[in-house]
C-alpha positions in Angstrom: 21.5 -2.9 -1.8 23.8 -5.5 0.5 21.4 -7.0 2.4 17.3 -7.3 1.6 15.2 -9.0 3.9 12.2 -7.8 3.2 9.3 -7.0 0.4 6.6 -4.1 0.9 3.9 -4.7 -1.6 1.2 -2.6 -2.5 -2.3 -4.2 -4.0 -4.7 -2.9 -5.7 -3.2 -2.3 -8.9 0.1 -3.7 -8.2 -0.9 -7.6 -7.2 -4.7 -6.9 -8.5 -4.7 -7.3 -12.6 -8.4 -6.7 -13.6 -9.4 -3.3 -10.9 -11.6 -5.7 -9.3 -9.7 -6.7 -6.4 -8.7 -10.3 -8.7 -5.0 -11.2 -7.6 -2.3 -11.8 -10.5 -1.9 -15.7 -10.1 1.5 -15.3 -11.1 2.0 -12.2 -8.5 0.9 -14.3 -6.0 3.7 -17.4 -6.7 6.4 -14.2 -6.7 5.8 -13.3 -3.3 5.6 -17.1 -2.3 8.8 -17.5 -3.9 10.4 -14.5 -1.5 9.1 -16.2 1.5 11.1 -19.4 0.7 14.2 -17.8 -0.4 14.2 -15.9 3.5 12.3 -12.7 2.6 9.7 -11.3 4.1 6.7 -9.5 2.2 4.2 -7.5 3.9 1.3 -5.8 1.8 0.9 -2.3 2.5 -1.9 -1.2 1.3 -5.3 1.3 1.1 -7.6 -1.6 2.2 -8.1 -2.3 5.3 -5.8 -4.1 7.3 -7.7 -7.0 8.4 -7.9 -7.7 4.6 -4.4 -7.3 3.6 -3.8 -10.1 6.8 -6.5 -12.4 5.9 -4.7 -12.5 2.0 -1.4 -12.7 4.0 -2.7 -15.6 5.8 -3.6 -17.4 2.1 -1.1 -16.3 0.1 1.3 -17.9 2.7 3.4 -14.6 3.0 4.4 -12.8 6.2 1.3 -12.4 8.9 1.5 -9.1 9.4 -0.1 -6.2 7.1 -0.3 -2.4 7.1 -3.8 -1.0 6.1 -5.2 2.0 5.6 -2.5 3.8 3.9 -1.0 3.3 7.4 -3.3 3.8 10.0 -3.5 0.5 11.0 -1.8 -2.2 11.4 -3.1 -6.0 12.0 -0.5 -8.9 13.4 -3.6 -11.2 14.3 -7.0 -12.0 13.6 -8.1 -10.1 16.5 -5.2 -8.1 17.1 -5.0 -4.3 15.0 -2.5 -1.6 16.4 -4.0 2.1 15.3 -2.4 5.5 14.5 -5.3 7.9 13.9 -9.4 8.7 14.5 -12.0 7.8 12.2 -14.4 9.6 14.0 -12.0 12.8 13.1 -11.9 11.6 9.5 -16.3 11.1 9.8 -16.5 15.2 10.4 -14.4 15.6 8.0 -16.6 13.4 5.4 -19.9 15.2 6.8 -18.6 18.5 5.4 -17.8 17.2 2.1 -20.7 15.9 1.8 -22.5 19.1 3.0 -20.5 21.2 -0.1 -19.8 18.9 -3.1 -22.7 17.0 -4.6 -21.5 13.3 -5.5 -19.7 12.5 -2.4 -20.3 9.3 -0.7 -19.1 6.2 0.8 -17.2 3.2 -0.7 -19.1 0.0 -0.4 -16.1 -1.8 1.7 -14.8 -3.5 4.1 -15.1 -1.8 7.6 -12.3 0.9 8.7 -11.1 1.7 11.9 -9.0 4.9 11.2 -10.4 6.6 7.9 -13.1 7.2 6.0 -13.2 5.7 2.0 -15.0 7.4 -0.8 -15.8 7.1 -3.8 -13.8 8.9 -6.5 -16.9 10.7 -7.6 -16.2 14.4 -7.3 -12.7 16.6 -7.4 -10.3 16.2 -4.5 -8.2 19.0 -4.8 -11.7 21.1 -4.7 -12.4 18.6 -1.4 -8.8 18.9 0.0 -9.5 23.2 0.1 -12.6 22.4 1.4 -11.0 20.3 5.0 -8.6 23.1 4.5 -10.9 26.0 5.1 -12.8 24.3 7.9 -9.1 24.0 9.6 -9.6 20.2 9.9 -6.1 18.4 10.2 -7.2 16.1 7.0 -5.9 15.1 4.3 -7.9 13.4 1.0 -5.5 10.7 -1.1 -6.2 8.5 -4.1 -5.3 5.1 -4.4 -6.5 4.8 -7.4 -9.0 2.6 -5.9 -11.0 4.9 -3.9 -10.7 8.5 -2.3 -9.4 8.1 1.3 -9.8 10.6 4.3 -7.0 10.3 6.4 -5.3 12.5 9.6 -2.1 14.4 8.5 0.6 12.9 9.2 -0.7 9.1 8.5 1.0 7.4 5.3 2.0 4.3 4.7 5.1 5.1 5.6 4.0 5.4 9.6 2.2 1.7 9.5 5.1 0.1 7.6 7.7 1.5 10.3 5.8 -0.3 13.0 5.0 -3.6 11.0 9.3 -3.4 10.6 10.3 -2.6 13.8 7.9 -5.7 15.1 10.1 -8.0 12.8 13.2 -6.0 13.8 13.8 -5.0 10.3 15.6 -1.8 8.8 13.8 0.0 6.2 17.3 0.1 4.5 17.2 -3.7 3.7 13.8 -3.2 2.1 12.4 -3.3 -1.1 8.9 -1.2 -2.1 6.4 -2.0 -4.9 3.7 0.1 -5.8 1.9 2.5 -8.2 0.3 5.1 -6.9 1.1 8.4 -4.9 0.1 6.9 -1.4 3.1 4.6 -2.3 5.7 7.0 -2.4 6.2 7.6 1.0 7.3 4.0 1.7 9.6 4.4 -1.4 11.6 7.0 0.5 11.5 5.0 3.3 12.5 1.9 2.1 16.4 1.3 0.5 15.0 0.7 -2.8 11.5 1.4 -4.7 10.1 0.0 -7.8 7.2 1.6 -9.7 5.1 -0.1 -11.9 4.9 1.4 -16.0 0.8 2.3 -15.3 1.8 4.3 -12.3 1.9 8.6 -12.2 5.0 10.5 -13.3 5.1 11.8 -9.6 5.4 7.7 -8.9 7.8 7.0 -11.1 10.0 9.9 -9.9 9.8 9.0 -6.8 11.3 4.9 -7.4 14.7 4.2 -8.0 13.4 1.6 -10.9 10.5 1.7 -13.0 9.2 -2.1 -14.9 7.9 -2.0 -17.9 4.4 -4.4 -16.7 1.8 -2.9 -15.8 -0.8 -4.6 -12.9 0.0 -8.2 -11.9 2.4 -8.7 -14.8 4.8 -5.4 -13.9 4.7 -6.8 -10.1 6.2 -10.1 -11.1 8.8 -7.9 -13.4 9.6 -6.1 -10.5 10.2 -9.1 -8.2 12.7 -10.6 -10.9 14.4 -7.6 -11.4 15.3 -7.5 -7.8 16.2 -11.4 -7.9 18.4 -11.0 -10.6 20.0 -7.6 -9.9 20.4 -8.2 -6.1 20.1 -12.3 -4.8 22.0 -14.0 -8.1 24.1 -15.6 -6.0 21.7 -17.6 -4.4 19.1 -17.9 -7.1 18.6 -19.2 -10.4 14.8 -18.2 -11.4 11.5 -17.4 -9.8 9.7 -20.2 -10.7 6.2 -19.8 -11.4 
């Protein structure tokens, strides 16, 4: 890459170290560490927006975040921009409901464009299912939870908007993540990094793959690009 000027970080499982939601420490004085060398890091994530800005907002990294896996983006406290309908997404977690025992909702925080589940049933036997009722759905898995989402939503469709606010080509980004609703924003971006834990689909999809794992792989990742891409104007990441 010539030019990067901006980050895309996934969480859960990529900043998180324990599946609990618990930020690496070390993670965390990474991204830091990007914002005061001129880089910008937004979190792109399957949470909901509001959080992903509110850890923005402490972590101090770029106030602007991409929940959802892209339906929604938040660039204020009171401020979301939105790309689909949960109440589409709502039907659609009504019929699964109606045909595969097990299927519920996530205890989390509140969504505004999709419906979370947990991953307590199959969800390629759920996908035929919003299939044969010709719903325009689609069921991902973070890893974290089951999500309902409308086709065509990604994080790929959030993170365009969160870059075009800060006038930002995907080419001059870098993505870190590690799970399949990550790989559309590695196509997207100019270069993708997978961490080791992540799928084979994952890791075929990212031009690099660390060897860490949660926490400890996105600190890898973040040297990697430091040394590969910014020696000139960097020693060490210093945490």
């Amino acid at each position: 890459m010539d030019i990067i000027r901006a980050f895309a970080i996934d969480i859960d499982g990529t900043l998180t170290e324990n599946g609990g939601g618990m930020v690496h420490l070390n993670a965390l004085a990474s991204l830091r560490y990007l914002e005061n060398i001129g880089c910008k890091v937004i979190f792109v994530t399957g949470r909901s927006s509001i959080e992903a800005y509110i850890l923005s907002v402490f972590s101090g990294t770029t106030n602007i975040a991409v929940g959802e896996n892209g339906g929604a983006v938040t660039v204020g406290p009171q401020q979301h921009l939105t790309f689909a309908s949960k109440e589409k997404c709502m039907e659609g977690y009504q019929i699964l409901k109606k045909n595969i025992d097990g299927v519920k909702l996530k205890n989390a925080f509140n969504r505004i464009t999709e419906v979370v589940l947990c991953r307590t049933f199959d969800i390629e036997q759920g996908q035929r299912i919003l299939d044969d009722n010709k719903l325009d759905l689609c069921l991902t898995d973070s890893k974290y939870a089951f999500h309902i989402n409308e086709k065509g939503i990604d994080k790929s469709v959030g993170l365009k908007k969160a870059l075009s606010i800060l006038d930002i080509d995907p080419a001059n980004v870098v993505a870190i993540g590690d799970s399949e609703t990550d790989i559309p924003m590695f196509n997207m971006c100019g270069y993708s990094i997978a961490l080791n834990h992540a799928g084979k689909n994952v890791k075929a999809s990212a031009k690099y793959v660390v060897n860490g794992r949660q926490g400890e792989g996105a600190v890898e990742a973040i040297e990697f690009i430091v040394f590969t891409f910014l020696s000139g104007s960097v020693n060490r990441i210093d945490v």
